[in-house]
N, C-alpha and C positions, 0 to 999 in steps of 0.2 A: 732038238726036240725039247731038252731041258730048259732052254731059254724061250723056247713057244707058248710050254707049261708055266711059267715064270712069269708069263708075258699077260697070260690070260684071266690068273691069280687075279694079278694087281689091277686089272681091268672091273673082275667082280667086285673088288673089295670096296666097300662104301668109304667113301671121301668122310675124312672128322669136320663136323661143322660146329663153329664155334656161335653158342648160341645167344641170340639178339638182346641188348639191354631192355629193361623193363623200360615202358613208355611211361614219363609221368605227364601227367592231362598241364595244360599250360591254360590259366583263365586270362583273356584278353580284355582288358575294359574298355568300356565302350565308349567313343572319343565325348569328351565332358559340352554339353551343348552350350555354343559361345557362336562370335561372328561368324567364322568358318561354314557352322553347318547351319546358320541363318542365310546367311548368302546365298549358300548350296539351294537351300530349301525354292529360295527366288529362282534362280537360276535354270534348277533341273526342273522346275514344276512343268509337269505337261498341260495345265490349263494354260499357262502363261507364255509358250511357245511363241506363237506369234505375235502376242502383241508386245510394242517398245514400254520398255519397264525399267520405270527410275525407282530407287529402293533407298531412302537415309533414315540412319536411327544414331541417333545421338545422346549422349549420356552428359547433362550440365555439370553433374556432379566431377566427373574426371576433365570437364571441357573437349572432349574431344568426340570425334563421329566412331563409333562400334563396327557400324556396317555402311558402306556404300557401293553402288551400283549404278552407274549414269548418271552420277549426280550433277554432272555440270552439263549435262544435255540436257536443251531445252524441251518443256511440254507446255502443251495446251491445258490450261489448271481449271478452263470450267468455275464451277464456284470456290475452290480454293483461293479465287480469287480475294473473295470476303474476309480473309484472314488478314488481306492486305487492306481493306478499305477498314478491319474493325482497329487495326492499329493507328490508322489515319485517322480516325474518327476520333479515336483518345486523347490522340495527340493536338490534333485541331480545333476540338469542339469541348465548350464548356458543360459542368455536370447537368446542366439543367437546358435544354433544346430549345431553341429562340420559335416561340410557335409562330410571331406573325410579328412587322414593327407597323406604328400606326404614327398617327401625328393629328391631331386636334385643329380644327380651322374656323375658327366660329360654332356655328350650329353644324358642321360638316368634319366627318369622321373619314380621314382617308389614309387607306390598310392595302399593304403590300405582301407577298406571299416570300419566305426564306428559302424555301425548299423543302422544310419540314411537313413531312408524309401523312401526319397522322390524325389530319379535321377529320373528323368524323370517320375515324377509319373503322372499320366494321371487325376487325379481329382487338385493335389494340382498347377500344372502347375509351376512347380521349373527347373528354366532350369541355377541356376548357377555353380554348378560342372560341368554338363555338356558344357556347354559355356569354363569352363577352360580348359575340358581335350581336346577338341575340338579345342581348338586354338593355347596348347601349340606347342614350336618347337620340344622337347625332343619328343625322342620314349616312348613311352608307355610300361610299366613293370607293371604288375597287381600281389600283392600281397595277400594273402589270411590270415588275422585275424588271429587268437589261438581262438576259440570257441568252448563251451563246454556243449551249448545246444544242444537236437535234433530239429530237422525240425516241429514237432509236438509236445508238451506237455503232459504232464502225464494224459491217460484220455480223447486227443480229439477222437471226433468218427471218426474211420478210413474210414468209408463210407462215410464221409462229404468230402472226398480229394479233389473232382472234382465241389465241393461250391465255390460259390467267396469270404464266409463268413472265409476259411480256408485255406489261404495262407500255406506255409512256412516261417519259420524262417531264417535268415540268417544273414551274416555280412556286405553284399553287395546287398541290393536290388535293381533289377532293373525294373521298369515298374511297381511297386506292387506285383509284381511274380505273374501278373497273364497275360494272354492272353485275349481281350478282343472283341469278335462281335459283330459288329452292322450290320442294315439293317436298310434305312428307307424308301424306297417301294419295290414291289414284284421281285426285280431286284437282285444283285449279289449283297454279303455282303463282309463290308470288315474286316480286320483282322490285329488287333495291337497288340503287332507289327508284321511287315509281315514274320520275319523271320520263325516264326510256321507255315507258310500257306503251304510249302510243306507236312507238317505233318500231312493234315485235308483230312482224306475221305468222301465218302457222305452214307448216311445207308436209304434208303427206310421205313424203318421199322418201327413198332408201338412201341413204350415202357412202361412200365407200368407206369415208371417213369415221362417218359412225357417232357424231358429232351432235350430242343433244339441242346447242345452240351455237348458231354463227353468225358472226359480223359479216357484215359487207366490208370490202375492200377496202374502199373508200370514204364511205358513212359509217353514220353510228345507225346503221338500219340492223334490224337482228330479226335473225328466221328461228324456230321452232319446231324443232322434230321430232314429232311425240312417238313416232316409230323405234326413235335412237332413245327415248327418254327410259329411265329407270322409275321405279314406284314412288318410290323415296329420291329425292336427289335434291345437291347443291352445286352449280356450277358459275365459274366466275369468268365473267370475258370482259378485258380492255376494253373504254374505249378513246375516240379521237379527242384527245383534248384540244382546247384553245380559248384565250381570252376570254370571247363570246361565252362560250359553253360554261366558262368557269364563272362569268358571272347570273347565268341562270342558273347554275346547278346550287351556287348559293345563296340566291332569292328563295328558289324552292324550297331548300332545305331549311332555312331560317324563318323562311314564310316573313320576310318585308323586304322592301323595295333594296337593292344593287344597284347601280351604275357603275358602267365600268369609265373610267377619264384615263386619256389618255394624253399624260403630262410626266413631268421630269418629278423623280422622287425628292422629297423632300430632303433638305442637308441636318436640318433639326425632327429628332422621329423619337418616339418610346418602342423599348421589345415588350411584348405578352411572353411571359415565362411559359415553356410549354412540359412537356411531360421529362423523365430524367433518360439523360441520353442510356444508362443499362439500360434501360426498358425496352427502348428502343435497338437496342443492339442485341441482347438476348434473343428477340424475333426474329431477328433478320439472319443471326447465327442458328439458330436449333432448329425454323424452318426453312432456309434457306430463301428468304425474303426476296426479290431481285429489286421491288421496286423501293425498300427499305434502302438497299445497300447503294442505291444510284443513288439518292436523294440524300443519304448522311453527304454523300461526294459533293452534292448541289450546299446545302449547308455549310459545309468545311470552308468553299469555296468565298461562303460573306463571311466569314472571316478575314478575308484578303480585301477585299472592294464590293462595290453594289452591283458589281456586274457576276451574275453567278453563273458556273462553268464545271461541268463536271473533268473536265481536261485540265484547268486549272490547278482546281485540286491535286489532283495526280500529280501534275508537275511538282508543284511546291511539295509535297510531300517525298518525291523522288530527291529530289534537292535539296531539302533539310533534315528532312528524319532517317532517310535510306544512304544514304551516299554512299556508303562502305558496305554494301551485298556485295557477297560474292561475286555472282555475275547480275549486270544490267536487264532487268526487266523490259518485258513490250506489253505496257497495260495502260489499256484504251478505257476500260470502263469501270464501274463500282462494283458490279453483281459478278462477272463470268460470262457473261450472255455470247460475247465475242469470242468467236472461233480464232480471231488476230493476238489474244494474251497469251507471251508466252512467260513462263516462270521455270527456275530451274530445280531441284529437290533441295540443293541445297542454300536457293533462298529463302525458298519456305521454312525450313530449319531456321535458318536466321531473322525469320521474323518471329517465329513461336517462342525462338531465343529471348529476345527483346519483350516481347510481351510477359514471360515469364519473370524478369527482372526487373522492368518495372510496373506491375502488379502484381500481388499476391495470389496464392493459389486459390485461399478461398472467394475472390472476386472475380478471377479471373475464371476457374472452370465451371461455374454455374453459367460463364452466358454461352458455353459454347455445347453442339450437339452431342448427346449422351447417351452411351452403349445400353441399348434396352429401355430406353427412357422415349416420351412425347419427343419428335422430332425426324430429322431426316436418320438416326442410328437409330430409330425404335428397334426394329426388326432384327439387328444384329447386336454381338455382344452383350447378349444377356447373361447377368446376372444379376446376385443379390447385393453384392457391391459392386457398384460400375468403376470400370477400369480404365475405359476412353473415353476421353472426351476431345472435340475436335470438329474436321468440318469435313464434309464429303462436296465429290464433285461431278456432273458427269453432264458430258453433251454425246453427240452422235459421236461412237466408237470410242468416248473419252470416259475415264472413269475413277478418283484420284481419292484416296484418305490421306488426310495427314491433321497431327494433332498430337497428345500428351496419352503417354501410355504408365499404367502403375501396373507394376508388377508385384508377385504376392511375396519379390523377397523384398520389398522395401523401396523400391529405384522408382522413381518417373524420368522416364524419357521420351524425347522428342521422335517423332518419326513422320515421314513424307511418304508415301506409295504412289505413283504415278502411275498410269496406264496410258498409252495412246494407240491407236491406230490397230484397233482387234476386228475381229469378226463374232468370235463367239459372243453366247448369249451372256449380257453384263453380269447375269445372275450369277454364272458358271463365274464370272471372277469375283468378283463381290464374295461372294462364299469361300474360294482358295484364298483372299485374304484376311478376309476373318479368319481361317485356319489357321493362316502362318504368323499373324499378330497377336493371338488369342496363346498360340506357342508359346510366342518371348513372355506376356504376363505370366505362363505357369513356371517358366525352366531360367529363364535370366537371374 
């Protein structure tokens, strides 16, 4: 009984609890932003899920890459291309652009086309070849180049013909090779130059397309669709160049006689100095030029011989200026136009490299497009000091920056962003990467 009693005590009696240390709060810092959580940022982004995404950021100052992300996987670079054609271009071509060579023959003036873009070109406003053929006494003899490129590149989309984005190639452009409408109230549009205006009918009709004006297929015949038309409008459409045409289109324009002869170029010739190759390269970088960026390639290419070749170019320029890129390139054309170029991020690194060291900053980033500025980066990267400068890229599902980034502690660095093979809307990526670049400027 005693021990029951004894039993039950010790059952009631509260257990001594030996009471808990004071908690002290522990402050954890938050990991310092560097490669790691740039990567991360690429990586985890749920915009960027599905589509293949190369990602290099390079810092000259330390020589070495910060971040990368598929860099040695190849993409489709779209006009990224032109980063490659503006290094070619520097490399190959003298300050001052050969606008035309000619040769004297008696009373007979006979002038051949370089490849140089810019007679009478309607945005660059070049009017000194034309000024000279224009003034001289001699008759006029229009010679026709040795070229060996086609009018289209390997790969552009044949249904883009009637784009302003898709000139033709040539050896002699004139006007852009393209035909160009305006309107600016509900009243009659006019048409440059007017020689095509016999060529234009008018179509009532709705199109799916939506397409103010289009070329034919085949001709340079063009419809009018005042249903599709805006109040106001300018719109620019290709067209079929050749010989023929190019020697009417500069009778007309000069208003005297052309003939075109069809003979072996002269081995004794003078050049017509034409406008300064920046001029020409600023253009074709900040808006994305195509028929600019083909034609410096036609150019580069008389450098080498009288036979002008935009494949040429490339080659030689692969072969002497590039040799040692990372990985070997497959590039067919000047602009991007071909869905067949491919580049990897971190060649493009290696060419922004090179451009960087041999030109300076201040030459170098004014020709190229600029964060919040006139160009293909209006829209994006705004501020009151711009930060990128660079070049964008995009065809169907492709969509690529890369270019020189300042950051606000002091650093410029190199960076590539590639996109390939998405669904979503470009907009939706184009904005996640302004986000994640727009980043590195504030925290790098």
């Amino acid at each position: 009984m005693l021990f029951f009693l004894l039993a039950c005590k010790t059952l009631k009696t509260a257990p001594t609890v030996t009471p808990a240390p004071e908690l002290i709060p522990v402050t954890v810092a938050p990991p310092v932003y560097g490669p790691a959580i740039i990567k991360q940022r690429i990586t985890e982004s749920p915009v960027l899920q599905q589509s293949f995404v190369g990602f290099a950021l390079y810092d000259p100052q330390l020589n070495q890459m910060v971040v990368e992300h598929n860099t040695s996987k190849y993409f489709v670079p779209a006009s990224n291309t032109k980063l490659f054609t503006l290094y070619a271009s520097l490399k190959m071509l003298p300050d001052t652009l050969p606008a035309l060579k000619y040769a004297v023959r008696g009373d007979s003036l006979l002038f051949w086309g370089t490849g140089d873009p810019t007679f009478t070109h309607m945005d660059l406003k070049n009017s000194l070849a034309y000024d000279f053929l224009k003034n001289r006494r001699e008759k006029l003899y229009y010679l026709e180049a040795p070229f060996t490129s086609t009018p289209f590149a390997v790969n552009w989309g044949w249904d883009d013909y009637s784009y302003y984005y898709q000139p033709e190639r040539n050896v002699f452009p004139v006007h852009g090779n393209i035909v160009k409408f305006t309107r600016k109230t509900l009243g009659a549009y006019a048409t440059t130059p007017r020689f095509f205006k016999k060529n234009i009918k008018t179509n009532t009709a709705l199109l799916p397309q939506r397409d103010a004006f289009k070329r034919a297929w085949r001709t340079n015949d063009f419809t009018f669709y005042p249903k599709h038309a805006n109040p106001g409008f300018s719109v620019e459409v290709p067209f079929i160049t050749s010989p023929e045409l190019t020697v009417k289109l500069l009778a007309d324009t000069l208003k005297r006689p052309v003939k075109w002869v069809k003979r072996a170029i002269p081995a004794t010739y003078k050049i017509l100095p034409g406008l300064p190759i920046d001029t020409v390269l600023k253009r074709m970088m900040q808006v994305s030029d195509n028929l600019l960026a083909e034609q410096l390639m036609v150019l580069g290419s008389g450098t080498l011989s009288d036979t002008l070749s935009v494949e040429r170019a490339i080659k030689h320029a692969l072969k002497t200026y590039l040799t040692d890129l990372p990985d070997t390139p497959v590039w067919v054309d000047g602009s991007g136009l071909s869905s067949m170029n491919m580049f990897t991020p971190r060649s493009v690194i290696y060419v922004l490299q090179k451009l960087l060291q041999e030109r300076s900053p201040e030459k170098l980033l004014p020709l190229l497009a600029v964060g919040g500025r006139p160009g293909t980066f209006r829209n994006i990267y705004k501020a009151e000091v711009p930060f990128v400068f660079g070049k964008s890229g995009s065809l169907s599902h492709v969509y690529n920056q890369s270019g020189y980034l300042l950051t606000k502690s002091g650093k410029i660095l190199l960076f590539s962003f590639m996109n390939n093979n998405y669904r979503v809307p470009t907009a939706n990526l184009r904005n996640e990467m302004e986000k994640i670049v727009t980043e590195i400027h504030e925290k790098y």
